[in-house]
C-alpha positions in Angstrom: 55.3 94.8 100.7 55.1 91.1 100.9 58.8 89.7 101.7 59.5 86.1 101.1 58.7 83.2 100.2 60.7 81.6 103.8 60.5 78.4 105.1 57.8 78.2 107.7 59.7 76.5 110.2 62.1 79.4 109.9 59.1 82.5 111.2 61.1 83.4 114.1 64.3 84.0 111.9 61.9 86.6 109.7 59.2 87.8 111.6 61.0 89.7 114.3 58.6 92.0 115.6 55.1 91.7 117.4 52.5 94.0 115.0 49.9 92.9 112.9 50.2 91.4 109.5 49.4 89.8 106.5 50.9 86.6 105.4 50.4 83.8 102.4 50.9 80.2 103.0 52.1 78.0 100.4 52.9 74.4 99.7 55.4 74.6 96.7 56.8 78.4 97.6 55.1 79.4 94.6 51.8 79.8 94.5 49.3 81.0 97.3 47.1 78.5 99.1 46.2 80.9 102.1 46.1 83.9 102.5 45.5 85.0 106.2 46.2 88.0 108.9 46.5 88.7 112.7 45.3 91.9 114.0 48.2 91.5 116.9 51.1 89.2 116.2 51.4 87.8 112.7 54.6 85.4 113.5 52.0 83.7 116.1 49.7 83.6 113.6 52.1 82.0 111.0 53.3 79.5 113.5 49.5 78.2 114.2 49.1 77.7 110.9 52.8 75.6 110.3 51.1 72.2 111.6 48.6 72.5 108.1 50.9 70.9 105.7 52.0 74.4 104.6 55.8 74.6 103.9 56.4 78.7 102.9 55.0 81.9 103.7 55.2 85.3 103.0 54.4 88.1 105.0 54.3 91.8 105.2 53.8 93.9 108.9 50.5 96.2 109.2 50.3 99.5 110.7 47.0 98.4 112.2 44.7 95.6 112.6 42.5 98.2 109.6 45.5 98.1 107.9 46.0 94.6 108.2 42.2 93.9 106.8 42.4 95.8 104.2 45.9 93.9 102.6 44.0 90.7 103.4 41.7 91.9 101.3 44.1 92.8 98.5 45.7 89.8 98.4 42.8 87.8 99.2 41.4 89.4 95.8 44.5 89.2 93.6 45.6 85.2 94.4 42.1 83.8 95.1 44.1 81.1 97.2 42.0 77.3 97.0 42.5 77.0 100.6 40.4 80.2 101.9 36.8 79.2 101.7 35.6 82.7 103.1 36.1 86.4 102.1 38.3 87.9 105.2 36.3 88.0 107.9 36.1 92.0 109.5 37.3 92.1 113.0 34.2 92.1 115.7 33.2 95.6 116.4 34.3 96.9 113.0 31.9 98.0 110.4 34.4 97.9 107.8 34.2 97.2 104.1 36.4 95.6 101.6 38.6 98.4 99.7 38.0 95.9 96.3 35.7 97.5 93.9 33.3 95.6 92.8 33.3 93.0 96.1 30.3 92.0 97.9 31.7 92.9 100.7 32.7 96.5 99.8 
């Protein structure tokens, strides 16, 4: 579950762990303008992104970089976010599919 929305200067306060995850970036701590994930370390990930004139985030830790793609996915799907110009990307060396019925991508 997504937990937020936090201050994006403030990750290291939230994100306290190194696993993959799932995060949304935001200008207004309202509405989605990114959605995004890291197969490894989502507060790195988050952080990268601060310097994008992004001011919240959300985020949510993966069991696995799969894992992780597929709630990209999800989300990706259910805020169509005006700042991602692609579909998630799959991870190189993965054959995976989107889980959303109905993608071009599934």
């Amino acid at each position: 579950m997504l937990t937020g929305p936090y201050p994006i200067n403030d990750v290291d306060l939230y994100v306290t762990r190194t696993s993959p995850g799932i995060y949304i970036l935001s200008r207004d701590g309202r509405t989605a303008a990114y959605v995004g994930r890291s197969d490894t370390d989502v507060a790195s990930r988050i952080k990268q992104s601060s310097s994008e004139g992004y001011a919240y985030f959300w985020f949510e830790h993966a069991t696995s970089p799969r894992d992780a793609y597929y709630k990209e996915c999800e989300y990706y799907h259910k805020y169509n976010p005006p700042d991602n110009t692609n579909h998630p990307a799959v991870p190189s060396g993965t054959y995976w599919r989107c889980p959303i019925i109905g993608c071009p991508w599934s």
